[in-house]
C-alpha positions as CSV (number, residue, x, y, z in Angstrom):
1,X,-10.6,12.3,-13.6
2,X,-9.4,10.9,-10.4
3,X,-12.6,8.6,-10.2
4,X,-11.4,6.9,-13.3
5,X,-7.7,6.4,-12.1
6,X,-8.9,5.1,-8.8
7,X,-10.7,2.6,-10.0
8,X,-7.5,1.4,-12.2
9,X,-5.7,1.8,-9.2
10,X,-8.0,-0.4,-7.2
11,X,-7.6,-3.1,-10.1
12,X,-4.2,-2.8,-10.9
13,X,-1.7,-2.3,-7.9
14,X,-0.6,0.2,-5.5
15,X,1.1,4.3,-4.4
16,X,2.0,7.9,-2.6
17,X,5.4,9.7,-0.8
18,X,5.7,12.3,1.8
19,X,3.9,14.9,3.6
20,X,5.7,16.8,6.2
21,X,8.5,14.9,8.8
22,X,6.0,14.7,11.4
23,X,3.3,12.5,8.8
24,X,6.0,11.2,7.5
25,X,5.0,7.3,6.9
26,X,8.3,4.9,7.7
27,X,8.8,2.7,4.8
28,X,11.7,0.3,6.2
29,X,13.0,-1.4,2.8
30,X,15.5,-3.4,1.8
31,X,17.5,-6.3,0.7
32,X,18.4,-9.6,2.3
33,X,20.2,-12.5,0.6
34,X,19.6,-16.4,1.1
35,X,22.5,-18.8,0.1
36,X,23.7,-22.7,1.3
37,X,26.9,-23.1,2.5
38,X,27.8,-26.2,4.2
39,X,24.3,-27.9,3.5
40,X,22.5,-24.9,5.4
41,X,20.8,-21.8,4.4
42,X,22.0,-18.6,5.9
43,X,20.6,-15.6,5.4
44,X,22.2,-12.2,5.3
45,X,22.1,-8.5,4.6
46,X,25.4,-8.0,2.6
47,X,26.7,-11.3,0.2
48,X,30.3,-12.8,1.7
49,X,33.1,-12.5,-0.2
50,X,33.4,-16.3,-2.0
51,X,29.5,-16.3,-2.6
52,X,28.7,-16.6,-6.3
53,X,26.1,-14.0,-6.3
54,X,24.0,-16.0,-9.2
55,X,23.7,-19.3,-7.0
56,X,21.9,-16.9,-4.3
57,X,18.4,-15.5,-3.7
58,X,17.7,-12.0,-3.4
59,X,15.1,-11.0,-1.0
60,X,13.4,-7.4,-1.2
61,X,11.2,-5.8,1.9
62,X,9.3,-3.4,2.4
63,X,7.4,-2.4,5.7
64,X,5.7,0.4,8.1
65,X,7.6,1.2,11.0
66,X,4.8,3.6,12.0
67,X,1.5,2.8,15.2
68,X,-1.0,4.6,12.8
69,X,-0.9,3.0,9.9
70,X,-1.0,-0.9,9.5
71,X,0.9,-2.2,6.2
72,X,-1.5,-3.6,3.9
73,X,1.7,-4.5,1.0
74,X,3.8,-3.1,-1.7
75,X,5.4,-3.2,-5.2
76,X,8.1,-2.2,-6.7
77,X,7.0,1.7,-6.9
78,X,4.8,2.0,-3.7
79,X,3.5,0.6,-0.2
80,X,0.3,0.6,0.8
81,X,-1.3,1.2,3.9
82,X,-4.7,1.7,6.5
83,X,-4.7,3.8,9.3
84,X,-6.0,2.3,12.4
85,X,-7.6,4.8,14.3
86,X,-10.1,5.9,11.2
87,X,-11.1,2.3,11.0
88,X,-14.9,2.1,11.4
89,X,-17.0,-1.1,11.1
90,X,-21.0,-1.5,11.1
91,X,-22.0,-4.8,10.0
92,X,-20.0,-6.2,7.1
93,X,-19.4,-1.9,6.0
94,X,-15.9,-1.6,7.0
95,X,-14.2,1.9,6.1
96,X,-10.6,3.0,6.6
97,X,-8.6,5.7,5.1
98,X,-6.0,4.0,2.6
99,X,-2.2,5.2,2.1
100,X,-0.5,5.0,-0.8
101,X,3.3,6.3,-1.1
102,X,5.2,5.9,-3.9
103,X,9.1,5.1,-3.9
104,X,9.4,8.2,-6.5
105,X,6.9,10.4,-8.1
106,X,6.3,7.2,-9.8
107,X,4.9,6.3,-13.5
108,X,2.3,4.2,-11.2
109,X,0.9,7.7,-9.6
110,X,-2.7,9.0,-10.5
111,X,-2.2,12.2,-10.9
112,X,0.9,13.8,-12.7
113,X,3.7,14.8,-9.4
114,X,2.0,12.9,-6.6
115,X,4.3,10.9,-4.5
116,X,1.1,10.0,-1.7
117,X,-2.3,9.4,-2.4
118,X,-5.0,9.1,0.6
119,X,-8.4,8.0,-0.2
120,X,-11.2,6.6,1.7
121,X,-12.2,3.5,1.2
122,X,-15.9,2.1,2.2
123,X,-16.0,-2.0,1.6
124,X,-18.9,-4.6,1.4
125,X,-17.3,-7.6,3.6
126,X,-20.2,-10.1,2.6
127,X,-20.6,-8.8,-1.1
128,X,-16.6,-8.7,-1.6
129,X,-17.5,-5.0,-3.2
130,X,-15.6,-1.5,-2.4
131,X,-15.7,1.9,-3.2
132,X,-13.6,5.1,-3.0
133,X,-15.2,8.3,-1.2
134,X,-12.9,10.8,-1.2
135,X,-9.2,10.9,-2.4
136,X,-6.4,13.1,-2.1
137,X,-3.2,13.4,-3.4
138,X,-0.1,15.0,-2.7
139,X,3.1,16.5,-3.9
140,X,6.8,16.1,-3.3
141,X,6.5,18.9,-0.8
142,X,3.1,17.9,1.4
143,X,1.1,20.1,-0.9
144,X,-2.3,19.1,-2.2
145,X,-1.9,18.9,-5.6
146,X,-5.6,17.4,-6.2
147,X,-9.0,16.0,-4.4
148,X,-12.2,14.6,-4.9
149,X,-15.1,13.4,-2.4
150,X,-18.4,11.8,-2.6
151,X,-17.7,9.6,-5.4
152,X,-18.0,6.1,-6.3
153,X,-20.4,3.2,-6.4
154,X,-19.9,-0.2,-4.9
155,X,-18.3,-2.6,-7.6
156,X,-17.0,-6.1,-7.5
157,X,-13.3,-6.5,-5.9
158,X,-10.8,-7.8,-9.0
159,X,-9.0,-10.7,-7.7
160,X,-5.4,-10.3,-7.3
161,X,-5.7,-6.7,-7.2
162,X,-4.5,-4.0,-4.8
163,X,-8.5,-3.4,-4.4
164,X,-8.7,-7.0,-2.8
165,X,-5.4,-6.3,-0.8
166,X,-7.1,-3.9,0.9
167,X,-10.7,-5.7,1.1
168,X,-8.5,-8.6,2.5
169,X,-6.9,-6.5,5.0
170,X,-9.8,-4.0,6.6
171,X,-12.2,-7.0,6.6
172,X,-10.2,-9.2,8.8
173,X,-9.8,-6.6,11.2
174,X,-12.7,-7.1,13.0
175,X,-12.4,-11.4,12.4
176,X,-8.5,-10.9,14.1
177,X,-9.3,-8.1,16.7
């Protein structure tokens, strides 16, 4: 069950939430808003009074404010992360355990009452392939609600999915580092 939603996952977007305060990822998000006034752009985190609020843009964020987990991106419902120090590359086999948290136990979430999904990812850098080997996820509270190892074949990376966010990010690692 969790193979299947994994690999909609890897081809559609992003998730995941909290485990306990210490594993607690930091999710910094936000709102910042860009207008002109005077012929230059300034931006802000609140709109001044005499702004029309149409005429500006509004700009959302979302980032990791943690040194174990590198930011990989986000949506709406969830950011996504790697962490660092499970990073393992052999050739063009790069692995890394992938972090998912979800804003809210989100409609985006695999399993029914997960806010945080870890699973393992294992990617083909030259044959732009990936595959998930384990997974877990987790409830609002930290608790396992549901996992599932040694699974997955290599398959093709979708473009423009959260699958190639990841291959993106884990296989520059080694061409930035």
């Amino acid at each position: 069950m969790i193979r299947q939603m994994l690999k909609v996952l890897l081809i559609c977007g992003f998730s995941a939430g909290s485990l306990a305060a210490a594993q607690e990822l930091q999710i910094k998000q936000g709102t910042v808003y860009s207008y002109i006034k005077d012929e230059v752009r300034h931006y802000t985190t609140k709109l001044p009074e005499g702004v029309d609020p149409t005429t500006a843009r509004t700009i959302k964020y979302s980032y990791i404010d943690d040194p174990k987990w590198s930011y990989v991106g986000h949506n709406p419902s969830v950011t996504l992360a790697y962490d660092k120090e499970s990073y393992v590359r052999r050739g063009t086999i790069a692995k890394a355990w992938i972090r998912e948290d979800y804003s809210t136990p989100a409609l985006d979430a695999p399993i029914k009452g997960a806010v945080k999904l870890l699973w393992l990812a294992e990617t083909d850098c030259g044959d732009r392939t990936q595959r998930v080997l384990n997974a877990i996820a987790y409830g609002k509270v930290g608790n396992v609600i549901h996992r599932q190892g040694t699974m997955g074949t290599f398959e093709p990376v979708v473009p423009d999915s959260r699958g190639e966010q990841v291959w993106k990010v884990i296989c520059e690692v080694k061409a930035n580092g």
